[in-house]
Every structure is written in C-alpha cells, then in structure tokens.
C-alpha positions as a printed Julia matrix, in Angstrom:
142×3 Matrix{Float64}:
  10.48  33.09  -13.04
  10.44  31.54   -9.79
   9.92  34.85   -7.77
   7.42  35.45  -10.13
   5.59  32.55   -9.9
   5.62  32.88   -5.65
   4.62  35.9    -6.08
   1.38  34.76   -7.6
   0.37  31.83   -6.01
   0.53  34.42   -2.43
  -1.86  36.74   -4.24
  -3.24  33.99   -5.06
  -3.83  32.04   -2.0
  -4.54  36.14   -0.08
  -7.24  36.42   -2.3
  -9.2   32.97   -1.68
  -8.33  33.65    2.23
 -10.57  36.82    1.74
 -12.84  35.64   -0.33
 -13.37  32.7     2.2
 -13.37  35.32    5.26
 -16.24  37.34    3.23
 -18.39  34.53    2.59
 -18.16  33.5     5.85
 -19.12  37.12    7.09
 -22.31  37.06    5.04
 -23.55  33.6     5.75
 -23.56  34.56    9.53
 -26.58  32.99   11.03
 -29.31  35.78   12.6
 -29.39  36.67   15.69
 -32.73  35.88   15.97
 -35.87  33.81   14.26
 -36.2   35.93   10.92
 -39.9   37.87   11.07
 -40.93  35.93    7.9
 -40.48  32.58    9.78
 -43.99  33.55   11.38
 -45.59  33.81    8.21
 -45.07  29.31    7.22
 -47.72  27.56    7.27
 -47.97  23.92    8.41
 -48.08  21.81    5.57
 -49.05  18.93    7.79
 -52.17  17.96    9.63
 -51.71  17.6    13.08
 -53.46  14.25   13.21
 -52.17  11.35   15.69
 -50.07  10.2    13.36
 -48.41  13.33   13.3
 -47.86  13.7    16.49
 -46.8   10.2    16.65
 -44.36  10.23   13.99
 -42.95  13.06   15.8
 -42.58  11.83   19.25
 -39.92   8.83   17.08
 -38.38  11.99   15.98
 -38.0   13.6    18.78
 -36.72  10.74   21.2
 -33.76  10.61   18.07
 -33.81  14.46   17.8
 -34.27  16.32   21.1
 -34.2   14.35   23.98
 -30.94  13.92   24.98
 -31.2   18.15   25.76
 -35.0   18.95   26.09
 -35.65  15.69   28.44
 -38.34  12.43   27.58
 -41.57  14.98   28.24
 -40.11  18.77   26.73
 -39.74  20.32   30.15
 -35.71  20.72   29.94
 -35.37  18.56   32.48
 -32.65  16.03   30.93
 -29.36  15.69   32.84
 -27.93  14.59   29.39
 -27.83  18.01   28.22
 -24.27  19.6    28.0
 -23.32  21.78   30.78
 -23.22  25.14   29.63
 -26.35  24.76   27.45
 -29.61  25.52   29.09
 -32.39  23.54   26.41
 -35.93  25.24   26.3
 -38.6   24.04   28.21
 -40.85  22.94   25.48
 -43.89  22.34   27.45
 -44.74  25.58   29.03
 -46.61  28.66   27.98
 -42.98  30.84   27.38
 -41.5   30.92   23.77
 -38.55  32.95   23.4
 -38.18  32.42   19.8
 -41.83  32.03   18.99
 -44.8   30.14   19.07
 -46.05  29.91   15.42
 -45.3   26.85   13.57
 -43.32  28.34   11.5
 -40.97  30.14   14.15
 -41.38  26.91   15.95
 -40.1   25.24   12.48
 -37.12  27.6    11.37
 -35.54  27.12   14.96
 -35.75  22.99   14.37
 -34.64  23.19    9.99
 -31.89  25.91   11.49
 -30.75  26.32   15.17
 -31.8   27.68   18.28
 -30.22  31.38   18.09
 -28.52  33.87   18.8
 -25.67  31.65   20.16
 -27.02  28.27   18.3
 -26.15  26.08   20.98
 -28.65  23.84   19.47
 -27.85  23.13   15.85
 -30.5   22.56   12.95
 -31.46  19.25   11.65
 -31.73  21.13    7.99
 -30.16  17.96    6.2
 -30.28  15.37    8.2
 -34.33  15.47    7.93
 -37.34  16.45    5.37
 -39.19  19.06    5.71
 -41.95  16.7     6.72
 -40.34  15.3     9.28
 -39.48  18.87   10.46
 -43.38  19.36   10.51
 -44.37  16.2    12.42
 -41.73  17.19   15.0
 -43.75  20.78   15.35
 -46.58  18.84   15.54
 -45.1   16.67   18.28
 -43.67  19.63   20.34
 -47.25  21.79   19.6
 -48.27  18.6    21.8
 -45.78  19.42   24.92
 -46.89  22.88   24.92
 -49.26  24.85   26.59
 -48.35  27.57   24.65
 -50.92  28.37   21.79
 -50.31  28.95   17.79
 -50.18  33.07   17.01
C-alpha cells in the first residue's frame, strides 16, 4: 500500500509540474504591442485635469526610470535598463493611445524590463497617465 500510494502522489505531483510548465508556456507575454492595442480608444478627455492627474501619476509611476520631464534622462534608472525617451518624436512600441496604453496596463516588451501597473491602477488612471505622457511628446496620435 505504501509503494502504491508513492507511486501516486509522484504522478501526482509530475502531472501538476507539467501542467504548471504549460500554463506558464501559454501565458508568455508578446514579444511585442499586440496589433489590436492600436485600435483603443481613449476613454478620457485630455483636459488639464487629465494631464494633471497624470503628471501625480507619473512622478509615483515613471520617474524614477523615464526622468522628472520623459526624456530618459534619470540616473535612478537601473543599470542595464535603458527607459524610453518619452518626449521625442520616436515610438518604438507605438504612438496611439492605445499602444501607448497596453505598454503602461502591461509592460514595456519584448524583454519587459519595465513591468505593467495592470493592478496596482484603474484603467482611468492608466488613461490620465497617456494623457500626461501624450503631453511630453512630440510625437503625434496615429
């Protein structure tokens, strides 16, 4: 009985390690800004207080890494991360809202060096802070 019941519990605990290991595989994070992210709309005027609520965001938020005005120029940042510069015309990941939006709700990809704020903020939030960065930019919506 006791062989038997080893015997089971290291299926057992081989089958939840590959179960684990699969659902790990799938949930892999793109390499890149899904197409579709172009395709949100901003849910939130881009009004002063917008932008303002934003900027309180973003001196929590961003930054320690993207520097005080966007251009990447904090010395915070950890060393072998290189933040974007938010405030010029180049968007590697996209300049929509929405792209602008998925990288902030879900990471900066393909190596995600900069993590998501997806549950530590509201969607709105997530908005103003597009709003906000919009702002930096000289880069304009597609």
């Amino acid at each position: 009985m006791v062989r038997v019941t080893r015997g089971l519990y290291a299926a057992a605990v081989a089958t939840l390690i590959a179960l684990s290991a699969a659902g790990v595989a799938a949930q892999a994070p793109p390499a890149a800004v899904p197409a579709e992210a172009k395709k949100l709309k901003n849910p939130v005027a881009a009004s002063a207080a917008s932008v303002d609520a934003g900027a309180k965001l973003y001196a929590k938020y961003c930054r320690f890494c993207h520097g005080t005005t966007g251009r990447a120029d904090s010395a915070m940042a950890p060393k072998n991360m290189k933040p974007s510069n938010l405030a010029d015309a180049t968007w590697d990941r996209g300049s929509s809202d929405g792209e602008i939006f998925w990288v902030i709700e879900n990471g900066a990809p393909p190596a995600y060096d900069m993590k998501g704020l997806k549950g530590k903020l509201a969607e709105t939030d997530m908005w103003h802070l597009v709003n906000f960065v919009r702002s930096l930019s000289a880069a304009k919506p597609q």
